[in-house]
C-alpha positions as CSV (number, residue, x, y, z in Angstrom):
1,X,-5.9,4.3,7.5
2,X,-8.8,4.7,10.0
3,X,-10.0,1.0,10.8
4,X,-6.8,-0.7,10.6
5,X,-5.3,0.3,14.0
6,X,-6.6,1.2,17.2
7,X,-6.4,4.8,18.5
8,X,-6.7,6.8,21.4
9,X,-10.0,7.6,20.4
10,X,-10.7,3.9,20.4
11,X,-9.8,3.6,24.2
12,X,-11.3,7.1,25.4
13,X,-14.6,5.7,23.9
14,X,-14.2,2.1,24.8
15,X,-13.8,0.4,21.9
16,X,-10.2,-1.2,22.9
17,X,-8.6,-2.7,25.5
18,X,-5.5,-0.7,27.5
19,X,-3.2,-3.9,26.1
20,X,-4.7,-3.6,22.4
21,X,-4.3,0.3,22.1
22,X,-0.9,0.3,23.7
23,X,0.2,-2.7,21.0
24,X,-1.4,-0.7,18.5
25,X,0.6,2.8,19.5
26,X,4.0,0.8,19.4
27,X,3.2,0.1,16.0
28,X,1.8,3.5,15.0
29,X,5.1,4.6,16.8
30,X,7.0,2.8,15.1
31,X,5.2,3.8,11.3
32,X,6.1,7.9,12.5
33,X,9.8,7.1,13.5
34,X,10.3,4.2,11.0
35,X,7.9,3.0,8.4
36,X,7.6,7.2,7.3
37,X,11.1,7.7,7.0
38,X,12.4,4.8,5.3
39,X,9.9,5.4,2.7
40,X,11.0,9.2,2.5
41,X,14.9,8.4,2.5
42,X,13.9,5.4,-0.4
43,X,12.5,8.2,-2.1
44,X,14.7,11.1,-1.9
45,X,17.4,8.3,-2.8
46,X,16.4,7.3,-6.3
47,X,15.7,10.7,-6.8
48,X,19.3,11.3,-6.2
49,X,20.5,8.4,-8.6
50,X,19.0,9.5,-11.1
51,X,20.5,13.1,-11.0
52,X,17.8,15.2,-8.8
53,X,19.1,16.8,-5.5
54,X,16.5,18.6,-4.3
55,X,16.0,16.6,-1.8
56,X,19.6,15.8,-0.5
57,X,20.2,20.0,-0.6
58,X,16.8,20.4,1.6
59,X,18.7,17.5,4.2
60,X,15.9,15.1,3.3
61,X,18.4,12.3,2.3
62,X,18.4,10.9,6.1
63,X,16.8,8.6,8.0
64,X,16.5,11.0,10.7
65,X,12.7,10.9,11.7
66,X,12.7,14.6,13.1
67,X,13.1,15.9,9.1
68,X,10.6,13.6,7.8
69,X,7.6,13.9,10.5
70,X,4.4,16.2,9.9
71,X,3.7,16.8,13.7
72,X,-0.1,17.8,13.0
73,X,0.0,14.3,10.4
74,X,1.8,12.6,13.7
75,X,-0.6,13.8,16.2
76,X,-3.6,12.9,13.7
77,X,-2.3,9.2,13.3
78,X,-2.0,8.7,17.0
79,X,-5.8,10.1,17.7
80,X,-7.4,9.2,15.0
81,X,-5.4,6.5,12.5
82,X,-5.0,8.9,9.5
83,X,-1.6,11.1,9.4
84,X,1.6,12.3,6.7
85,X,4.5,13.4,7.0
86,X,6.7,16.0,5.2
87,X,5.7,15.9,1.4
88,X,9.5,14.6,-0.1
89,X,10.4,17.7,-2.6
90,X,11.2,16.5,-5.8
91,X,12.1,17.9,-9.1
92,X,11.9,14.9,-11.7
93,X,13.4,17.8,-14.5
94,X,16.3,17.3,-12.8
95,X,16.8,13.6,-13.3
96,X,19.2,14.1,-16.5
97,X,20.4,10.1,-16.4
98,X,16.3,8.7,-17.1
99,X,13.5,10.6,-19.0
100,X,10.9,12.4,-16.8
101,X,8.4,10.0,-17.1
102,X,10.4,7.1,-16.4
103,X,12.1,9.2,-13.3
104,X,8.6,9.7,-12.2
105,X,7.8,6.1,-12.2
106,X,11.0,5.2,-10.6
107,X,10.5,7.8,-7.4
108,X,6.9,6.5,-7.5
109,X,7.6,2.8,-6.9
110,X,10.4,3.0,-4.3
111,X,8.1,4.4,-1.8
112,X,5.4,1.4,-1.7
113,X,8.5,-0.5,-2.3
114,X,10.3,0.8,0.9
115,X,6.8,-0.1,3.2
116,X,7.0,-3.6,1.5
117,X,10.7,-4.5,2.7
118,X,10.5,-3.0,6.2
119,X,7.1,-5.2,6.2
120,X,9.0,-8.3,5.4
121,X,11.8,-7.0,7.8
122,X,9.1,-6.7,10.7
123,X,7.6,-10.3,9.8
124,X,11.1,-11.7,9.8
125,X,11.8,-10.5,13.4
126,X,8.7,-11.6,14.6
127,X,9.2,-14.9,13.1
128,X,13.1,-15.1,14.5
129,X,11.8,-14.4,17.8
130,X,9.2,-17.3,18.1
131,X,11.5,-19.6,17.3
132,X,14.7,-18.8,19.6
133,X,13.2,-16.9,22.6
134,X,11.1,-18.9,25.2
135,X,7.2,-18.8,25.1
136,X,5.6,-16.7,27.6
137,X,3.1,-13.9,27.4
138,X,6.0,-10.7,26.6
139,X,7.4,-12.2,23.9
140,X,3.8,-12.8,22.7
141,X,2.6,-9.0,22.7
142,X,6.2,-8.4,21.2
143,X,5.8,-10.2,18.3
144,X,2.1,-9.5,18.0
145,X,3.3,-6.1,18.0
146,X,5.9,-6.1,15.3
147,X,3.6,-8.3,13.1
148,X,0.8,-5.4,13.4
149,X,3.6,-3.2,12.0
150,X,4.6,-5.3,8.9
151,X,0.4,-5.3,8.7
152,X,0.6,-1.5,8.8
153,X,3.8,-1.3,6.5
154,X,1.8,-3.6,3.7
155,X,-1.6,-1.4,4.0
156,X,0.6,1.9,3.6
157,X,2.3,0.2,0.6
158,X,-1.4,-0.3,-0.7
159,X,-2.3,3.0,0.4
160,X,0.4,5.1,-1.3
161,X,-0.4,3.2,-4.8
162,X,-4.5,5.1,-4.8
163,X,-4.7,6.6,-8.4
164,X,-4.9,10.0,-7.1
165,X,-3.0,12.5,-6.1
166,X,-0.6,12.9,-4.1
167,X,-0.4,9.8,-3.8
168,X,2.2,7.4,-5.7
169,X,-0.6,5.5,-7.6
170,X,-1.2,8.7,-9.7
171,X,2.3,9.5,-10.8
172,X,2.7,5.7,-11.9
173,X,-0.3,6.3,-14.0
174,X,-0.1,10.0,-14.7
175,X,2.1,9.6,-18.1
176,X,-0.7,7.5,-19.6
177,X,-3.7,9.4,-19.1
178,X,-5.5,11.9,-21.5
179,X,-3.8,15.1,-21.5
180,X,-6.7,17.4,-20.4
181,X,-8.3,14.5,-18.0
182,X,-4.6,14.9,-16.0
183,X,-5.1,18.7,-16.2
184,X,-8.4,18.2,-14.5
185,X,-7.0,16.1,-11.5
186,X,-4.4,18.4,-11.0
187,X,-6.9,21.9,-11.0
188,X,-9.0,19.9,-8.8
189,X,-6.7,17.6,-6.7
190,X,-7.5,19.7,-3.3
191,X,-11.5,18.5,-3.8
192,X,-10.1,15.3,-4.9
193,X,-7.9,14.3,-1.4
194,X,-10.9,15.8,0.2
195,X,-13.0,13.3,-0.9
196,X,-10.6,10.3,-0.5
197,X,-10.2,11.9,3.7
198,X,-14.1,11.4,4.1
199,X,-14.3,7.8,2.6
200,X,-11.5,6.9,4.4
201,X,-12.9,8.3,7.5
202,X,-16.2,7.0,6.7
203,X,-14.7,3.5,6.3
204,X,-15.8,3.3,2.8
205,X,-12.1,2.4,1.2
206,X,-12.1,0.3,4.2
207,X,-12.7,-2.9,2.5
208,X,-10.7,-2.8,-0.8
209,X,-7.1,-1.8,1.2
210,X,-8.4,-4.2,3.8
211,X,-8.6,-6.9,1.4
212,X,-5.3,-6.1,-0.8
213,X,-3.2,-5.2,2.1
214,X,-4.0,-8.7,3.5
215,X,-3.6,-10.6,0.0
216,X,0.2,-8.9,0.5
217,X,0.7,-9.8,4.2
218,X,0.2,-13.8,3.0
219,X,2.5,-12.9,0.2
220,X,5.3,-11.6,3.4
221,X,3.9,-14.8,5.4
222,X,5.1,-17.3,2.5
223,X,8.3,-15.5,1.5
224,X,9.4,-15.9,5.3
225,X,8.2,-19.3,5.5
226,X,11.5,-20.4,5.8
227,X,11.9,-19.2,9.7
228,X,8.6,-21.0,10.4
């Protein structure tokens, strides 16, 4: 996520202004308490519909933030832009009422699917407030604020859909690929998210979320049109 939010580092070394890296650590505050959470609990829910309670028996089907966050990934995201949280535990060969794969696929989606609602949720709020509460220059870095938080909820719903693992792109896609290339990614998956952490630090992936998370932030804009 380096690139898409301003960081501590950012100030120390002058690259932001006080006002941009305090709007910025709101919104990354509000990803570790909220945006990581939601997608957890969205997770360990379906997971629970469908017959697996691995989760719910660990007391991971909550939307307390305090059993979801990673303090090393929390720390990292407020220094650097790039953090986790708690991997969800979940045991698909428990999900008796759907096959395997499709209980895979179904876990898999309602995390991007989670970031994508509280984004239109943060958009919503912004766009309530501009129209009810009187101009001045609070209710400006307010809503600048929660608008850089549906921003960070649509690149994390991006994010999570990368065709490797851990990530929820690869077990949307795991099913279909060649039995011994799948075998491969899994031997080799430490090298793998290795790889993906230096691009992303390196900017290199930069571009491509960049560009999709913003091609889903117009898709937020016009479905909230309505407000203004």
């Amino acid at each position: 996520m380096r690139g898409a939010i301003f960081t501590l580092f950012d100030f120390i070394t002058g690259n932001g202004d006080l006002v941009t890296v305090a709007l910025s650590f709101f919104s990354v505050f509000m990803l570790i308490f909220v945006c990581f959470p939601f997608r957890s609990c969205a997770c360990a829910m379906v997971a629970h519909w469908l017959g697996d309670d691995t989760a719910s028996e660990q007391g991971r089907l909550t939307l307390n933030p305090l059993v979801h966050i990673d303090p090393m990934g929390a720390l990292c995201m407020c220094l650097c832009g790039i953090g986790w949280g708690k991997p969800m535990p979940i045991n698909v060969r428990r999900c008796r009422k759907v096959t395997i794969r499709k209980a895979q696929v179904l876990i898999s989606l309602a995390g991007p699917v989670a970031f994508i609602l509280l984004g239109y949720v943060f958009m919503v709020i912004s766009k309530i407030l501009l129209v009810t509460v009187t101009a001045s220059t609070t209710l400006l870095y307010v809503v600048t604020a929660l608008q850089w938080t549906a921003s960070m909820s649509a690149f994390m719903a991006v994010f999570h859909l990368l065709p490797v693992p851990p990530f929820d792109g690869y077990a949307l896609i795991q099913g279909i690929l060649p039995r011994k290339f799948a075998v491969w990614v899994e031997q080799n998956a430490g090298i793998i998210n290795m790889v993906v952490l230096i691009l992303l630090v390196a900017g290199a992936l930069s571009g491509p979320l960049a560009f999709l998370s913003n091609k889903l932030m117009q898709l937020l804009d016009l479905a909230t049109k309505f407000i203004c």
